[in-house]
GULUM-227860 format. One record per atom (N, C-alpha, C): residue in three letters; x, y, z. Coordinates in steps of 0.05 Angstrom, whole numbers, plus 5000, padded with zeros to 4 digits. Layout:
N
AlaXYZ
...
***
This chain:
219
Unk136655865142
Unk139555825142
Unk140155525137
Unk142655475117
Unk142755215115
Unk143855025137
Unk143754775140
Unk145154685160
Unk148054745169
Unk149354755139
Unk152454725141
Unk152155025142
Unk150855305146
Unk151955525142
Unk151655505182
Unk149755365191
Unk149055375220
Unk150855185236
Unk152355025220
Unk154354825239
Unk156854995235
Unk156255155224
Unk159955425216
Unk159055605236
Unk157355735240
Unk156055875261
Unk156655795288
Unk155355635298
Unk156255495318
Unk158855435325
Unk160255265308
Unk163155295312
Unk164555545323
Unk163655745303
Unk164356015309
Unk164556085346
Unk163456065341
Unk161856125378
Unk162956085392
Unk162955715388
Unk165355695413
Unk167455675402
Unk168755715387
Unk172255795392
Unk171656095389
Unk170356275401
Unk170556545416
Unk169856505440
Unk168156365448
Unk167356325472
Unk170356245488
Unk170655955474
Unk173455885478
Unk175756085485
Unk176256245471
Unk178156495468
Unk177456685490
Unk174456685503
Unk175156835520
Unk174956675555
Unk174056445555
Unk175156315582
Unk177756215584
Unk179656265564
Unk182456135561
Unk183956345575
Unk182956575565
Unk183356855578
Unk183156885609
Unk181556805611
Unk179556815645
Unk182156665649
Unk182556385643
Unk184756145663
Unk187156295664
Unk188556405644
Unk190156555641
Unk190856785661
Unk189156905661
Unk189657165681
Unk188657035714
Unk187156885707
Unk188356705745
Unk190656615752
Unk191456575725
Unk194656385737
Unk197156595741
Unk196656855724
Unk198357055727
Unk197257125764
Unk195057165762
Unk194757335790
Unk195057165815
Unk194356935813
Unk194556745837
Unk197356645834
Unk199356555815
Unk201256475810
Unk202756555805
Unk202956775793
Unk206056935782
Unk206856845747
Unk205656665739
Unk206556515722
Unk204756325703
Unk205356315675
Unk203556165659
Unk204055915654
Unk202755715664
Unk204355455653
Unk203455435623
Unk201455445611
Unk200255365583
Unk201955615564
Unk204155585553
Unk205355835539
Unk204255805506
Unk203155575500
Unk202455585468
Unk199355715473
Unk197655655496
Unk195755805506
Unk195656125506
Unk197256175518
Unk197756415522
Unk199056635495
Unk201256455476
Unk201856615453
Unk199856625443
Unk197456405432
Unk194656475414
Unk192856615417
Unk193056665451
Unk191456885463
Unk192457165456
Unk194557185456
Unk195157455448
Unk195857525416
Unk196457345408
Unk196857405377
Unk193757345358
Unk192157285380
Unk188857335362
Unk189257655365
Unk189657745379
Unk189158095379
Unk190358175352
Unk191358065345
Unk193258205314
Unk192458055293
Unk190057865296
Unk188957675268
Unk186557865259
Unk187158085260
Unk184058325245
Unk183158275218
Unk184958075196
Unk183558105178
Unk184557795170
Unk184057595191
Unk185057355184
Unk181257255173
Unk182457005154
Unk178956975135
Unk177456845149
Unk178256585171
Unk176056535192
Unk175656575222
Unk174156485235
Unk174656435268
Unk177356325277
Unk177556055252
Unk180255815270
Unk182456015264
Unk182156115244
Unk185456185239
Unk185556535258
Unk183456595272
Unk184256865288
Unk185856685316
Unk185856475324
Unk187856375341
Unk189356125337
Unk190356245305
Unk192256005301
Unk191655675298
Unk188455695285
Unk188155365290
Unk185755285310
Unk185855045307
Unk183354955339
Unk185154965355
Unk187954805356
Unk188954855369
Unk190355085390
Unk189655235386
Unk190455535399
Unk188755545415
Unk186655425415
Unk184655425437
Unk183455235453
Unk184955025450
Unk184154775464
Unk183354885486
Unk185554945503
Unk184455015534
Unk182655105534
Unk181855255525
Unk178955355530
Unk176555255513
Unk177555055506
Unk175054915493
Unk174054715511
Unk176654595530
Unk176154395554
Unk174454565578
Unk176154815580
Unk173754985600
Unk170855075594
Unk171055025556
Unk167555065560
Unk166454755555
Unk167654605550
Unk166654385565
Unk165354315593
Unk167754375606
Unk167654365645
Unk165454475653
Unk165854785636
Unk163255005645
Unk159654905632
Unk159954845615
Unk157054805612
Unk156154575607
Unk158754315614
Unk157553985621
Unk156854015648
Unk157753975659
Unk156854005693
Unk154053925700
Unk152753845716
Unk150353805730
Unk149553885756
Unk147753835760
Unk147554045782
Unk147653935802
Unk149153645805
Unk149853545826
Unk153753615826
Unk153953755801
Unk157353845810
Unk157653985816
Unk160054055842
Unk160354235853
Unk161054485836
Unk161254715834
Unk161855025828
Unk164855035849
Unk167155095839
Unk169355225852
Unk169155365854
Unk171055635863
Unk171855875868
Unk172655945844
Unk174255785833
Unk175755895817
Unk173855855783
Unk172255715782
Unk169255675765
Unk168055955767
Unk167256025785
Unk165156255800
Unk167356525775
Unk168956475777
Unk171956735785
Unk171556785753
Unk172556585745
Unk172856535714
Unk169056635697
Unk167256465698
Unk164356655695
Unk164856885698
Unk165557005729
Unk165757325727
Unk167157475704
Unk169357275707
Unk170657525675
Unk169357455648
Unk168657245636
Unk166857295619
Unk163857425621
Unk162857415647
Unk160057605644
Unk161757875642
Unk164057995654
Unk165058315654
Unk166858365627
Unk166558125611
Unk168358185586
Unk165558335568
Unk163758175565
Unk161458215540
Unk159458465555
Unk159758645577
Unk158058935575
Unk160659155560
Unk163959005569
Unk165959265556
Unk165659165523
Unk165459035516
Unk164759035474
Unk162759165470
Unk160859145496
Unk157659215480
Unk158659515488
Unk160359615502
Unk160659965509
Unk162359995483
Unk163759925472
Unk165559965454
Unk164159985430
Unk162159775420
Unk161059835394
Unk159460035389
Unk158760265406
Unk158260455411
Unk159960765413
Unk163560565415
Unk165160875412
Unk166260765397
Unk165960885362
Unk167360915344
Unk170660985348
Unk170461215359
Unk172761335359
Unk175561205376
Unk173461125401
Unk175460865424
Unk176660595405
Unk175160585379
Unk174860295370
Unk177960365343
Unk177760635332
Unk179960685321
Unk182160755329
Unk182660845359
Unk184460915381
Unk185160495373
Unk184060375393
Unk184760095387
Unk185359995367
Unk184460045344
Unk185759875323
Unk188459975308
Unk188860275317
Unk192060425310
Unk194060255325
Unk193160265359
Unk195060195375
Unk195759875368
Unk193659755350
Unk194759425352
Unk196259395330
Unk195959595304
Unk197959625280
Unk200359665292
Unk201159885308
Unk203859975330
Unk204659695330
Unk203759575352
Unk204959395376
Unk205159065352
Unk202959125333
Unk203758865309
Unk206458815299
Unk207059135287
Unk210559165281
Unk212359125296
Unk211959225331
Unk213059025352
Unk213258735346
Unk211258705347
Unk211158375350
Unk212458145328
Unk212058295300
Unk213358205279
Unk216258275275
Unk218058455297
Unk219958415301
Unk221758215321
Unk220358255346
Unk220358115371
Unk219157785380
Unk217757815373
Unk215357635376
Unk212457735397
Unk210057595385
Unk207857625395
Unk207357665431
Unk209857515437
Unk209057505473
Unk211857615478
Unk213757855468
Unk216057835475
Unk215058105500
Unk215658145524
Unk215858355545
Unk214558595526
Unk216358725513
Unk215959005507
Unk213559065485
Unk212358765475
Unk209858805464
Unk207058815479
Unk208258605497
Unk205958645510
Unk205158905533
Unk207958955545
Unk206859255556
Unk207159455542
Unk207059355502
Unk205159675488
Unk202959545486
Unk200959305492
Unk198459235486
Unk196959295516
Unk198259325536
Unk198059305569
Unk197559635572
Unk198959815552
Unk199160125553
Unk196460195545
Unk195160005518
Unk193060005503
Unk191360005513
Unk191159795532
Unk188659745549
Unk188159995563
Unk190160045581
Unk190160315598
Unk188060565583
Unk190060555561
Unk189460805546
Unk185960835527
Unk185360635528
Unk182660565519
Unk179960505538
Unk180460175537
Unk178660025548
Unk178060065577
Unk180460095596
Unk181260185629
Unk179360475628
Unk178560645606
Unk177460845611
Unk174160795605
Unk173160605600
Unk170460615599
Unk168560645626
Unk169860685651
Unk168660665673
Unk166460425678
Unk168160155663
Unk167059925673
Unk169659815683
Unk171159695710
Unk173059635716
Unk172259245722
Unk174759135706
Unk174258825719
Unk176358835743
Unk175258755763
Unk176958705782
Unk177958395789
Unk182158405789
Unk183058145786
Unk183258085817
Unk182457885819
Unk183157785850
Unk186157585844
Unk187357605874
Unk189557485875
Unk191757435891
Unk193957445891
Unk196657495899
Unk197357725904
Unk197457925924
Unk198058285916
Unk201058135914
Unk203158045918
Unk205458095911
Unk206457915882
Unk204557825866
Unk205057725843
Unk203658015820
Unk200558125839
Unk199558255822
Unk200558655815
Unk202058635839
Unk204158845839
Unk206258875831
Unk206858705814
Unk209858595799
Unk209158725766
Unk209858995762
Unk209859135733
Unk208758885710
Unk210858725716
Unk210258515694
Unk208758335688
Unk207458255706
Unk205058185719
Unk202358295712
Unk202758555718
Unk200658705712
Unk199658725679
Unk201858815671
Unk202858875636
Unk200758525632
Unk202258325625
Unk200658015626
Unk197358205630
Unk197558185652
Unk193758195654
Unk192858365636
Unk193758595637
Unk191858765622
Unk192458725590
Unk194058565580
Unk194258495553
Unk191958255543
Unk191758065564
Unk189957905560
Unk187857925562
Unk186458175583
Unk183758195583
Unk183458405552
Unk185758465538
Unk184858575513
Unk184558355502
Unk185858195506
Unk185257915496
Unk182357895489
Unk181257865512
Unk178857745521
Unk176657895516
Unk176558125509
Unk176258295494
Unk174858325461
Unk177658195449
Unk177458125432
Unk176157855416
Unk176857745439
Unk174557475436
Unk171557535437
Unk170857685449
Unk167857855459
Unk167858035436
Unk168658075424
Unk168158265398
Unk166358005375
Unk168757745378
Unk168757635353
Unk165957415365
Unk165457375377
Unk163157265388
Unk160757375375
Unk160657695384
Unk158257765376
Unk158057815352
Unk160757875331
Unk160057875311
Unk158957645295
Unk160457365309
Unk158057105292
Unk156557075310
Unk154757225317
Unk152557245323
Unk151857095363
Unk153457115374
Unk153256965395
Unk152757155410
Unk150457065433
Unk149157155451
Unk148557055485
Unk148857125502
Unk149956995535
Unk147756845537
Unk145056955526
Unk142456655535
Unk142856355514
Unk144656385495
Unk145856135477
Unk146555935498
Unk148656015520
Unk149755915533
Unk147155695548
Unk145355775548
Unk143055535568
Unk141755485547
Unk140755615525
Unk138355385506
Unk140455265489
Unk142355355477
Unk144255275461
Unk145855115476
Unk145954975501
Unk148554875507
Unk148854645492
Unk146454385488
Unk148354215478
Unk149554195449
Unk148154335431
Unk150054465404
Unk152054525406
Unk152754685432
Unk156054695429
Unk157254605441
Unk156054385460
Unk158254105480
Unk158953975458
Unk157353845438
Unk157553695418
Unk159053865398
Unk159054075399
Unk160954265381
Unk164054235389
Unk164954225421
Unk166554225433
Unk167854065424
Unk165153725428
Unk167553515434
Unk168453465392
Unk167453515375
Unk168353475350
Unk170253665348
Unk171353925363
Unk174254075360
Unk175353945374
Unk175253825392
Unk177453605406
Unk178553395393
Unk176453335384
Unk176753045370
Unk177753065349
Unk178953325325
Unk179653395314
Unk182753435316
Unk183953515340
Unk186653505338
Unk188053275349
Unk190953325343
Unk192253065340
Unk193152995366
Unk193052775378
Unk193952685399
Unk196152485404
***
């Protein structure tokens, strides 16, 4: 492989990787909070679900930028040493990416679940290209989706949280749209080739990967 076909590779990786801890921050802030502060975060997270036939990685979330946040969290996550502490909310976030990448690997296995999903995101696209990408009624037909698909693989992620933020219809709708999200980031991972033991022999390829998508947008 040439260099430059393996520095496109890499890139690749982490802005999916990216895409799916942005996800993770995301659905903590719904469940502990009620509320998203990062909203250009959160529209790129959900309108990658509708980039199926966009030509690279950057442009399935709108840019590097669509993924900053979670380019700083895979920073955080795999700079660290082992004299830094581990949060709760570190621990929390890992969990949903280790429980995002066994539901892709169950899915590339059901054809039929995988064209159930890609009807329902044509639906809720036409939503969205009327409404907009994050308007309420798109997201609880992408929140219906989840239900109606992925919620049935008898792998359940469980959100910890707020019961009176995470009992709030709308609330809920948010989460389960984003862990399609996240989802979807876990699809696009493995398709450029990314794999969970990358994460420890590969880390500093993609710290240094990180900090040149940072250092790339405008400040």
């Amino acid at each position: 492989m040439s260099p430059m076909n393996n520095h496109n590779l890499v890139c690749d990786r982490v802005l999916a990787l990216a895409g799916m801890l942005q996800v993770a921050f995301l659905v903590q802030q719904v469940a502990r909070q009620g509320t998203i502060s990062q909203d250009s975060a959160f529209r790129s997270s959900i309108e990658s679900i509708f980039a199926t036939d966009a030509a690279t990685t950057k442009e399935v979330y709108g840019g590097v930028a669509g993924v900053e946040l979670g380019l700083r969290l895979v920073r955080h996550h795999l700079g660290g040493t082992n004299e830094t502490p581990i949060t709760p909310s570190d621990r929390e976030r890992i969990r949903y990416f280790f429980s995002l990448v066994p539901l892709e690997r169950r899915l590339r296995g059901l054809p039929t679940v995988l064209d159930q999903i890609g009807t329902g995101i044509v639906s809720a696209r036409h939503q969205a290209d009327a409404l907009g990408g994050t308007h309420r009624d798109v997201i609880a037909a992408l929140a219906e989706l989840y239900l109606e698909t992925i919620a049935t693989l008898g792998f359940r992620i469980l959100v910890p949280g707020n019961q009176v933020y995470l009992t709030r219809p709308e609330n809920a709708n948010t989460i389960r749209a984003l862990l399609l999200a996240g989802v979807r980031s876990a699809v696009l991972l493995h398709q450029r080739g990314g794999r969970r033991w990358m994460l420890l022999f590969h880390r500093r390829a993609f710290l240094d990967m990180v900090a040149q998508l940072l250092t790339s947008l405008p400040h």
